[in-house]
N, C-alpha and C positions, 0 to 999 in steps of 0.2 A: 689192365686195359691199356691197349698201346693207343696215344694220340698224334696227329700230326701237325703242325703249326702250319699257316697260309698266312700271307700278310701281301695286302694289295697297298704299296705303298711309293710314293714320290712326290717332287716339286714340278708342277705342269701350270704352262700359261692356261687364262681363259677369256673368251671376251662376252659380255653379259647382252643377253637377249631379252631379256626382261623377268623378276624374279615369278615371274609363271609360265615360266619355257626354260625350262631344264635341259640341259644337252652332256651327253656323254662327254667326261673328260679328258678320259682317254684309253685307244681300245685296248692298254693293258690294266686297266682299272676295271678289268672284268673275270670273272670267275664264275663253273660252273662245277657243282659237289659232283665229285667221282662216284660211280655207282658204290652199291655197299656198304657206304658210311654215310653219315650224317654230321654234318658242319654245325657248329654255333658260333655266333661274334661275339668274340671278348672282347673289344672296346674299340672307339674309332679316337684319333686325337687328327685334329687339321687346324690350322692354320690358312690365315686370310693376310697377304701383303697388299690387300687395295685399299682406300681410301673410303669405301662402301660397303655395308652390310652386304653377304653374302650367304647363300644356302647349299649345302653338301646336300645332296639325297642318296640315300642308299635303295636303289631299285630292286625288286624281287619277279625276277621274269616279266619284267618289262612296268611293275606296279611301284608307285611310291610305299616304301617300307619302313623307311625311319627319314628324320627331316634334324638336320644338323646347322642352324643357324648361327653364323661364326662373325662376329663384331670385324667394323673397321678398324685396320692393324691388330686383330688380337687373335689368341686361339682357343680350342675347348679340349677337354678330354673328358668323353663320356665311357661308362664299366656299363656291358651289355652282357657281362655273363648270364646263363639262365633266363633270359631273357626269351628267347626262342632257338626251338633247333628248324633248321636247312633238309630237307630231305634229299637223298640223292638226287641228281638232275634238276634242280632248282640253280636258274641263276641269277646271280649277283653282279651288278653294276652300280659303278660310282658317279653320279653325276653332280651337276654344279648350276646353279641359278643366280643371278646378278643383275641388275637394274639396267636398261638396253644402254650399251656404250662404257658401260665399263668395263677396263680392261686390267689384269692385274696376274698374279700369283697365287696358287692355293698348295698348300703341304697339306698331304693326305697320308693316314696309317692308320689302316685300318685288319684289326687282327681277327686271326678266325682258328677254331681248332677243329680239325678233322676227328670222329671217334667213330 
């Protein structure tokens, strides 16, 4: 079985609108499954450089999909293998939630395998 690796990943400002208004991170933090194949995420790891709890969401056409709450100053790594598969033309976006006025840094890597 041949696979293919995908990985949406960087260090992007953000500034916090409040943690129930999530806003796209940024437009390369976006990915949609090529016809044919079928995506699944192997794991997301990010990091938060604010001073404030802060929330990763991983959107699924436009739907909250997983919710990744990442402490002040610290990070997480969560294993999403088998978790769920991505059907072709499903897509994926990384967004970000923060408490209105705050402004900070997020590392995001988030991996995925094509099959």
């Amino acid at each position: 079985m041949h696979t293919t690796p995908r990985f949406l990943q960087g260090v992007y400002s953000f500034e916090g609108k409040g943690l129930d208004r999530p806003g796209l991170v940024d437009g390369t933090l976006s990915y949609v499954v090529p016809g044919g194949v079928v995506a699944q995420p192997v794991y997301f790891r990010g990091g938060n450089a604010s001073d404030e709890l802060i929330c990763v969401l991983l959107m699924r056409d436009g739907q909250p999909m997983r919710y990744f709450p990442i402490g002040a100053k610290s990070d997480v790594h969560v294993p999403l293998r088998v978790v769920e598969d991505l059907d072709s033309g499903t897509g994926i976006e990384v967004h970000v939630a923060a408490p209105a006025g705050v402004s900070g840094t997020v590392i995001v890597d988030l991996g995925l395998v094509e099959v």
